[in-house]
N, C-alpha and C positions, 0 to 999 in steps of 0.2 A: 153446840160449841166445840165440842171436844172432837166430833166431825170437820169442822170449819179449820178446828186447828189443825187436823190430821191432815185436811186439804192443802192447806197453808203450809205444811210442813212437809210434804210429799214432793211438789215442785222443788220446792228449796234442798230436798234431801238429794232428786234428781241433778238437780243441778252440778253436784260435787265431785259427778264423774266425769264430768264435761270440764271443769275447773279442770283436773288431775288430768284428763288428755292433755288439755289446754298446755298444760304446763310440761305433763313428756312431751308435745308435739314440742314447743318451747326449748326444751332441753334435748331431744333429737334433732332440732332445727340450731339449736348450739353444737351440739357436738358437730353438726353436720359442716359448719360454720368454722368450726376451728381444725381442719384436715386442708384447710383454705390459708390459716397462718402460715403456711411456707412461702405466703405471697411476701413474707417480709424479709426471707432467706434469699430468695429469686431479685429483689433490692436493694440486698447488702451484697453479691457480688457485683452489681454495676456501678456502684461508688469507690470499691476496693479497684478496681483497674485506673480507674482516674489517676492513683499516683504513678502507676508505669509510665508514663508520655515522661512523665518528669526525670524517670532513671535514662530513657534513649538518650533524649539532649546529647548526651555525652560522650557517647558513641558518633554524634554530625562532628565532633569538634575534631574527628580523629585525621579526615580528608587532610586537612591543611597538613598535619604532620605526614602525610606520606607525600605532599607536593613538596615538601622542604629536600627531598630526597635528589630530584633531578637538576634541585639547583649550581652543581658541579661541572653542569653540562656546559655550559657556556665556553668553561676551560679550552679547549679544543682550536675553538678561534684563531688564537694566536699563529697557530702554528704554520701557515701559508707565510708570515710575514718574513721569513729569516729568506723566501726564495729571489731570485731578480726581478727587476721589474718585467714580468712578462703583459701585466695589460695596462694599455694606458687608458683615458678617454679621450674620444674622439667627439667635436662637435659638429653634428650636421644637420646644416641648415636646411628646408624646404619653406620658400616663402617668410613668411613671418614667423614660423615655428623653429626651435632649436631644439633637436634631441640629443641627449650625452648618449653616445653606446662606446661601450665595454668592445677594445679591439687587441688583437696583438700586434705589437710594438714592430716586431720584422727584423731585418738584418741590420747591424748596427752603423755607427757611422763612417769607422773601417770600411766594413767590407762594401759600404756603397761607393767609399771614395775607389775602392781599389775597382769596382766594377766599371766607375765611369770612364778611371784610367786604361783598363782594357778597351774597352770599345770606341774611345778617343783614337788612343793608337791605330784598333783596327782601323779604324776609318780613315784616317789620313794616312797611312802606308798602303793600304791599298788604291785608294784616289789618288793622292798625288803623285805616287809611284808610276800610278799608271797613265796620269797628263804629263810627268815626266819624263817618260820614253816614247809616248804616242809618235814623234817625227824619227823615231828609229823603228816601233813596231809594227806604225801601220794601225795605229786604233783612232779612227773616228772621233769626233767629238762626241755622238752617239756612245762609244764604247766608253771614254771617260764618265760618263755620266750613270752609265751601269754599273760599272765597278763601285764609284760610291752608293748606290745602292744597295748592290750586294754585299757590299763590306759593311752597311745600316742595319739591313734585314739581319745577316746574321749575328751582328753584337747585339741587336735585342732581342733575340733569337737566345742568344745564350746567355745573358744575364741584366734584361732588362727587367727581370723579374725582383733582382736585388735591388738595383739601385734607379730603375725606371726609363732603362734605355735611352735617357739623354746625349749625350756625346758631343752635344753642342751646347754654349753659352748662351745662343740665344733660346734654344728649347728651354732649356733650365730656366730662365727668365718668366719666359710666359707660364710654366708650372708653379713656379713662387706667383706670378698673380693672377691663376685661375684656381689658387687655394690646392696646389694636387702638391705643393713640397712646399716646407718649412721655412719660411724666410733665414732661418739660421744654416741653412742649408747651400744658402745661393754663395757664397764667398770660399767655401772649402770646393764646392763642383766645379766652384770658374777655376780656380789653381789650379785639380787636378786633370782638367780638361785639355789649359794650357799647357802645362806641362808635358802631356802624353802624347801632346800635337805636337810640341817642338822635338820630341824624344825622338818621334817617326821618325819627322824629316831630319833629324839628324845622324841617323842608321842608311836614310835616303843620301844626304851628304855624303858621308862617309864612303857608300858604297860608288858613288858616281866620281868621287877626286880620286878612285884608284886608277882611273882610266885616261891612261897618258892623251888621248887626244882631248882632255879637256883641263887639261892641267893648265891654271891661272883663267879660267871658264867656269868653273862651276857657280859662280853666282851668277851670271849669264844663263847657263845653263837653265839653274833653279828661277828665273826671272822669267822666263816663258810658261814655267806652270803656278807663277804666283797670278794674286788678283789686285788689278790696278784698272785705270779713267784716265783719256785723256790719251798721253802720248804712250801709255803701258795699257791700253786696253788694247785686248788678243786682235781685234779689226782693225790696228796699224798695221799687219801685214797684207792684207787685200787693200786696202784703200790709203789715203794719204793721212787722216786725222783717225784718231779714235772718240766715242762716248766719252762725252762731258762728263763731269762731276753728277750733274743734275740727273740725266740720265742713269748712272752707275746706282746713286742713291734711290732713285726711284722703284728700278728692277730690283733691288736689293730687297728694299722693302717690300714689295708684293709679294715675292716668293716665298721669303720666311714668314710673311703675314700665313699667305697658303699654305705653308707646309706645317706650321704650331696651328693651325685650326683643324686640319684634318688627325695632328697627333692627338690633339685635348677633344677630338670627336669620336674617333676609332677607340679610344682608350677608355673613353666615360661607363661608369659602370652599369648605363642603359645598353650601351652600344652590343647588339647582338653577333659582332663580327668575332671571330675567333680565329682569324690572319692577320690580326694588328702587325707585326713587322714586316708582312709582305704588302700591306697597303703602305705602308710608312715611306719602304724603300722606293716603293713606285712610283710614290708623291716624290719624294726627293729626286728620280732620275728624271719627272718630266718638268720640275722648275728647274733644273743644271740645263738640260736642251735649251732653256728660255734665255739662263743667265748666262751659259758659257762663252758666248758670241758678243757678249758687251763687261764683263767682267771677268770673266772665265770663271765665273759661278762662284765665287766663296759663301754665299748661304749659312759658313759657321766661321764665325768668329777668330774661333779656336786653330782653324786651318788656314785662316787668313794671316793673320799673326807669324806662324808656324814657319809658311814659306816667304816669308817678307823677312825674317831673321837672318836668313843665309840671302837672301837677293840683293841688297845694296841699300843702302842710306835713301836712294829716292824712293823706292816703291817704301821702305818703313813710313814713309811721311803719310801717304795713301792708304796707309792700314785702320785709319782711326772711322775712314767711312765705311768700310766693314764691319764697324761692331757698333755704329751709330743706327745708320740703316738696319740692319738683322730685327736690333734689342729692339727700333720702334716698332715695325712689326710685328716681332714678338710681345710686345706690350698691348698692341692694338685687337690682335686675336683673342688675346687671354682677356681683355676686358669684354670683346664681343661676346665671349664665349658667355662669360660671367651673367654677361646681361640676357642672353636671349636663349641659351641652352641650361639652364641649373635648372633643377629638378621643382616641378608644382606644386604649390601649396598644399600642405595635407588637407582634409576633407575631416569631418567630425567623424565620422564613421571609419576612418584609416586609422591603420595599427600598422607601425614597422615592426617585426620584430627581428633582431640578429644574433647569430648564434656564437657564440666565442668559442674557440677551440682555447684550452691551456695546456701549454706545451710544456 
């Protein structure tokens, strides 16, 4: 028995050291266990940064106050407005399309009236001057028809730049309707026009009644280089009758049709020519060859008028078909012009662009 128990009792006694590992291992395998709790340190700083995002915020809200800063800038603007009007717009058409561009304004409406008055004058003192002494000079009808020429080329030579080389009423006409001058335009050019013509031929008067052999003559005189039909057209002195009315107005018309379609063609801002006054004048000396021999060529208006003043009561009567004839012509150009020369419809892939100078 007491074997049996000692058996019994020996296992069980063995046992107690295995318990007792058991439980260091246990408590080595705890301590070992808690050298591991700093997993709850390594925890608590990634919840603690969670409230920084909420301190920045505050810091985004700062941009807009420094955008409040340039808003002063707009200030500035103004300041162009106190100057003259240097640019205006201008509307150009291509087709169905209308573009506004930003242009300068140019010389004003002085200084075009005084341009056109220059180059009126030229023209008619040196043209009529020079049909006016032709049967004492010796100049051709050829050479009449140069001089106005040359007295064209060079006034748009020298200030067709201001006021566009006009110098004729009916030029100015066909410009107001091929859109190249201001309708507000056409009634201060025709005056000055007029007037700069009668001004000539009145220096031309003057200078000719000093001369005793035409003393109570000088409207006689001036009657030979004015433009008349009929029994004052220049071919009553070779033949017995002169050109008809019909005749008179007809010539009239073509020429100035011809000569305002080569001006609104030479001048067009395609136009690659860069002698616009010397084509101009060219045009002018070979309609005068055409017209001198049936009207003695007045083609302007302006010079028709001019020398009909000083020539007598009957050729004034005859003046009204010289500015009837010219203006149709001139009307008929400028609307051809309009219709068959204006510039092509833009295209979707076309871009004008123009540069303004401000002066």
């Amino acid at each position: 028995m007491s074997q049996d128990n000692a058996d019994k009792t020996t296992p069980e006694t063995a046992e107690v050291p295995e318990t007792t590992e058991t439980v260091e291992t246990a408590v080595e395998t705890d301590a070992a266990v808690e050298p591991e709790t700093p997993v709850d340190a390594v925890v608590e700083p990634e919840t603690e940064p969670v409230a920084e995002p909420v301190v920045e915020p505050v810091a985004v809200v700062e941009p807009p106050v420094a955008f409040a800063a340039p808003a002063p800038v707009p200030a500035p603007v103004p300041a162009p407005v106190p100057a003259p009007d240097v640019v205006t717009l201008t509307e150009v058409a291509f087709g169905d399309d209308v573009l506004v561009a930003a242009a300068p304004t140019g010389p004003g409406l002085a200084a075009r009236l005084g341009a056109e008055a220059f180059g009126t004058f030229l023209l008619v003192l040196a043209g009529v001057g020079t049909a006016l002494y032709a049967s004492v000079s010796g100049v051709t009808t050829f050479g009449v028809a140069v001089a106005f020429g040359f007295a064209l080329t060079a006034g748009i030579a020298a200030v067709g730049h201001i006021s566009g080389g006009h110098f004729n009423p009916a030029v100015t006409f066909g410009a107001v309707l091929a859109g190249r001058t201001p309708v507000r335009d056409l009634l201060p050019y025709w005056l000055v026009q007029v007037v700069a013509g009668i001004a000539a031929t009145a220096v031309l008067y003057v200078v000719a009644s000093t001369l005793p052999a035409l003393d109570g003559q000088v409207s006689t005189f001036f009657a030979a280089a004015s433009n008349g039909y009929g029994d004052h057209s220049p071919i009553v002195a070779q033949v017995d009758e002169g050109f008809p009315l019909v005749a008179a107005l007809l010539i009239e018309f073509v020429a100035v049709a011809v000569l305002v379609g080569v001006i609104l063609g030479v001048t067009d801002r395609r136009a690659s020519s860069v002698n616009a006054p010397v084509v101009i004048g060219l045009t002018l000396v070979a309609v005068l060859l055409v017209t001198i021999p049936v009207t003695n060529g007045a083609i302007n208006p302006a010079r028709a008028l001019a020398t009909a003043v000083f020539s007598g009561s009957e050729l004034l009567k005859q003046v009204w078909a010289f500015w009837v004839a010219p203006l149709a012509g001139a009307a008929v150009a400028a609307l051809v012009y309009r219709a068959f020369a204006t510039s092509p419809a833009l295209e979707d892939d076309d871009e004008i662009v123009e540069v303004v100078e401000l002066v």
